[in-house]
ROBA-62466 format. One record per residue (C-alpha): residue in three letters; x, y, z. Coordinates in steps of 0.25 Angstrom, whole numbers, plus 2048, in hexadecimal, padded with zeros to 3 digits. Layout:
REM residues N
ALAXYZ;...
//
This chain:
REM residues 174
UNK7E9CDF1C2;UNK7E8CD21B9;UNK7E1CCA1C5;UNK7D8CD61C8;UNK7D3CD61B8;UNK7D1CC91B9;UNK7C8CC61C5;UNK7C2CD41BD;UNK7C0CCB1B2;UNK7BCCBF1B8;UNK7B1CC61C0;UNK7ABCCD1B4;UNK7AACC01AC;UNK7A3CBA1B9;UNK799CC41B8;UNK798CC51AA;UNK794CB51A9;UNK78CCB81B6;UNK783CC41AF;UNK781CBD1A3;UNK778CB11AB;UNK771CBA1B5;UNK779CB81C1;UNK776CAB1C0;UNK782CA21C4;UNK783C931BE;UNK78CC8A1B7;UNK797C921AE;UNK7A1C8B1A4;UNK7B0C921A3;UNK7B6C8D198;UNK7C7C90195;UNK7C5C941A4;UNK7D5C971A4;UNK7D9C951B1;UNK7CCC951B8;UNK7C9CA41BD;UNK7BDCA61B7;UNK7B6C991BB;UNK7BCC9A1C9;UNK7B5CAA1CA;UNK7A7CA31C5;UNK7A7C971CF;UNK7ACCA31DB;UNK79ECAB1D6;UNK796C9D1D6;UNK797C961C9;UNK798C881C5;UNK7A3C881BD;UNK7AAC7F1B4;UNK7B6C831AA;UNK7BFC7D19E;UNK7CBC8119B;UNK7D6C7A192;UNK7E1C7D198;UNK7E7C731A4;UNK7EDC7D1AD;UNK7E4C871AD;UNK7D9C7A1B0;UNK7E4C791BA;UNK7E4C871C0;UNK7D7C881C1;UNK7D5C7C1CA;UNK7E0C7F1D2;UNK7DBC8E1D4;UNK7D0C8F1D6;UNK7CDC801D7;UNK7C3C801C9;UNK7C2C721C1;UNK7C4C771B3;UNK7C0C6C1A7;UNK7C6C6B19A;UNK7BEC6F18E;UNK7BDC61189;UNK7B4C5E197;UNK7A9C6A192;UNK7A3C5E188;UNK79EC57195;UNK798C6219B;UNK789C60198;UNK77FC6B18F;UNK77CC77195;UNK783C771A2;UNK788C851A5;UNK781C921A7;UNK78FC991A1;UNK79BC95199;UNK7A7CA1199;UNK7B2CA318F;UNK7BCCAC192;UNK7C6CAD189;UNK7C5CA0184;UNK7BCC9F176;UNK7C9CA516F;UNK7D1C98172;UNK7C4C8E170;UNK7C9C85165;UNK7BDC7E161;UNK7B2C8B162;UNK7A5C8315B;UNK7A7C78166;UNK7AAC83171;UNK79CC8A16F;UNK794C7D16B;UNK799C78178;UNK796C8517F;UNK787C86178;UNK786C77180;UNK78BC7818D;UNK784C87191;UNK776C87194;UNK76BC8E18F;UNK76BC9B196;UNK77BC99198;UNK785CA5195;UNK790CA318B;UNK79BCAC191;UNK7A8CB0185;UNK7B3CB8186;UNK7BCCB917A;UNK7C7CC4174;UNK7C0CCC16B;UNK7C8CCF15F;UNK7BBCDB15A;UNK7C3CE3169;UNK7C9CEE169;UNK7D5CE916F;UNK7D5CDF163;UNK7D5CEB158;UNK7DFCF215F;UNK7E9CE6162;UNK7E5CE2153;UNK7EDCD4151;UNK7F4CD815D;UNK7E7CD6166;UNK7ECCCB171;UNK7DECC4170;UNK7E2CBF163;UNK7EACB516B;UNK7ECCAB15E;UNK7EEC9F15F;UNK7E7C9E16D;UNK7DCCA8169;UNK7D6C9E15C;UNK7C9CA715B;UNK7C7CB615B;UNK7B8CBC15E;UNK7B0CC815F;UNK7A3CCB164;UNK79CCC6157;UNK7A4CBA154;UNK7A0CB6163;UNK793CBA15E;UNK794CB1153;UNK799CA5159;UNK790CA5165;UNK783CA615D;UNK787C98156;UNK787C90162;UNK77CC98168;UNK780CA316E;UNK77CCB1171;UNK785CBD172;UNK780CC317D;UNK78BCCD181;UNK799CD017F;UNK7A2CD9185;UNK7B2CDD187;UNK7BACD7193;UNK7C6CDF192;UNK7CECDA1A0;UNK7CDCCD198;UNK7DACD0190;UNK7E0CD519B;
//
């Protein structure tokens, strides 16, 4: 079942990114790609694709798999201005230790007419008021920000960003 939710999930954020620039396919950013399964799906629907992530073995599971070449973060600051179409971040804003740098550098490297793709646990969801301080997305000390809808609002207007849309992705706990 897990494996089926997952290409479920990895599907509906290919399209989701997809929607958002027309159809249009072009040069897309993963960053904390994890193990490389997101990136590995976009370069199978005809991306260009490059990805970050901070951890050594999951750089090293995703080139052994699925044969991706995945940076470290430190390489995004020679990546030149406005070089890709979309940057994703699933999951991974939560963990960003330095947020101002991470959305300057995001504002630099997108390029004009680019799509800023974020998903983060929302502690306004009703699984959060049920769970209350129980809520598994609270995840301290890995999880060093909460968000809601607004606060990403917020946070994305000071760098320049717009709220365009924002919705639930429930298999994404699961």
């Amino acid at each position: 079942i897990y494996h089926w939710v997952r290409g479920l999930m990895l599907r509906r954020k290919a399209s989701l990114v997809e929607t958002k620039l027309s159809g249009q396919k072009g040069h897309l950013l993963d960053v904390g790609t994890g193990t490389g399964y997101f990136p590995f799906t976009m370069v199978q629907r005809g991306w260009n694709v490059e990805a970050v992530e901070k951890n050594a073995a999951a750089r090293e599971f995703a080139l052994k798999h699925f044969n991706l070449h995945v940076k470290e973060d430190e390489d995004l600051e020679a990546s030149p201005d406005e070089s890709f179409d979309a940057i994703t971040l699933w999951h991974v804003m939560e963990h960003l230790e330095h947020l101002d740098k991470a959305w300057s550098t995001f504002d630099r490297l997108l390029k004009k007419k680019g799509v800023l793709v974020v998903a983060v646990p929302n502690c306004s969801s009703f699984d959060a008021a049920i769970y209350n301080k129980e809520w598994a997305a609270y995840d301290v000390p890995r999880h060093l920000w909460h968000f809601t809808p607004d606060t990403m609002k917020i946070l994305g207007e000071k760098y320049g960003f717009k709220l365009e849309d924002y919705r639930p992705m429930p298999f994404d706990a699961f």
